[in-house]
C-alpha positions in Angstrom: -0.6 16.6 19.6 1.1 13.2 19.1 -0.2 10.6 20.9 1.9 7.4 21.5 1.1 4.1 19.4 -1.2 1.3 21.1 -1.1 -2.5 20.6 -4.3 -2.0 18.5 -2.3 0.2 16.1 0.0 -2.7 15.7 -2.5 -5.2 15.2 -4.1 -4.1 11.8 -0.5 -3.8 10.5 0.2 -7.4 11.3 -3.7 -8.5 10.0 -2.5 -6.7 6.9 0.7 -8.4 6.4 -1.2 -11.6 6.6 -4.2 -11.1 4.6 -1.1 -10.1 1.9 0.2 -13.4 2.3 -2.9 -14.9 2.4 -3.9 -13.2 -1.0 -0.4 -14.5 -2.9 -1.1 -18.1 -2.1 -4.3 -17.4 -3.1 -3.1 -16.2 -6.4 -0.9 -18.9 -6.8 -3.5 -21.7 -6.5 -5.6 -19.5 -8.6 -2.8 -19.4 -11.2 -0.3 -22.2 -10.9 3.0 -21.6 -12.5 2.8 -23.4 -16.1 4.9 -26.5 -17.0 8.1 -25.3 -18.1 10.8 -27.2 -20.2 14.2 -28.3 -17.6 16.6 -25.5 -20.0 13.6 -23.0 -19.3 14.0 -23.6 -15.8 17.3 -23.5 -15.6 17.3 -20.2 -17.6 15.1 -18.7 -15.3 17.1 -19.8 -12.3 20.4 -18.2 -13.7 18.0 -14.7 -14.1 17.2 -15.0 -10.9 20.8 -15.3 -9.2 21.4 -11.7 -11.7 23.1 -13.5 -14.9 22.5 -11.5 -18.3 21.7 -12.9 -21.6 25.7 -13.2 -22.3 26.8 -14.7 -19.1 24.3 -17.2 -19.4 24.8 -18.3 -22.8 28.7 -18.6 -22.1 27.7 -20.4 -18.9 25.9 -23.1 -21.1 27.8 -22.8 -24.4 25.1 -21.8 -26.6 24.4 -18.3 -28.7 22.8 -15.3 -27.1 20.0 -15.6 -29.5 19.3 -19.2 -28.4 18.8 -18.0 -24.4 17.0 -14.9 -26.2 14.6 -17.9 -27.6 14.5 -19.8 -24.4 13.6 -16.7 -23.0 10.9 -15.4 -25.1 9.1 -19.6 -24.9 9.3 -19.5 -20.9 7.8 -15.5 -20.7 5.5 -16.5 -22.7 3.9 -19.7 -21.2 4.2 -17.4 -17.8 2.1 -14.5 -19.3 4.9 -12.1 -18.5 6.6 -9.6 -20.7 10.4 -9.0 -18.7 12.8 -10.4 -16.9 11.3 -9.2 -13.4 7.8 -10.3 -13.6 9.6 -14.4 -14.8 11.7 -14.4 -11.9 9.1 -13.4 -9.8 6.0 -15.8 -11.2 8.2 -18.5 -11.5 9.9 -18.6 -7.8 7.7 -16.6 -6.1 9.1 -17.6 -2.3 12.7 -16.8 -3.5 15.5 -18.6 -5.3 17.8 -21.2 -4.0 20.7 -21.3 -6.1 22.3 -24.5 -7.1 25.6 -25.5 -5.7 28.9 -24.2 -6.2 30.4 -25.6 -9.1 26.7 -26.6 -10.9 25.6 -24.8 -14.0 23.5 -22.5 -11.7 25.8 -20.7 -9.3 27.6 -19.5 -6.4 25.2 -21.8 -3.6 23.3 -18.3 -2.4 19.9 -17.9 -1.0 18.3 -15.3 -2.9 14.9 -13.7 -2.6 12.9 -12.9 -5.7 
């Protein structure tokens, strides 16, 4: 027999979203994104709009290897291992992208 959903089904699944929230900024105080060099941001910001290692290198006029470099410095100061897990430690509320026209992109609002 199927019973129909109270309010006070509801309300642990909106106490749970927000104890989720309230657990990420926790994290983040806990463990502040580290300083990262300006190309290392800028790196990461052209992940995050969905750039690969080719585009982005074109995009800046330097070798694949060289963003391959940049890379491997800012996963490293973020304790991360891919591509994913930068994007996400490093803009963990989403990604504005720069303006059209800038090194960064096409002037989206992305979310991480």
């Amino acid at each position: 027999m199927c019973r129909p959903r109270s309010s006070a089904a509801a309300l642990p699944a909106a106490a749970a979203a927000h104890l989720h929230e309230a657990y990420l900024d926790a994290e983040r105080r806990r463990h502040p994104a580290p300083r990262l060099t300006p190309r290392q941001w800028q790196l990461l910001h052209l992940l995050a709009v969905g750039h690969t290692n080719l585009q982005i290198a074109r995009r800046l006029g330097v070798s694949e290897g060289t963003v391959r470099k940049h890379l491997e410095n800012a996963y490293r100061r973020l304790q991360v291992s891919n591509r994913m897990e930068a994007v996400t430690r490093a803009f963990p509320k989403g990604v504005v992208s720069c303006p059209p026209g800038s090194a960064g992109g096409s002037g989206r609002v992305r979310s991480a």
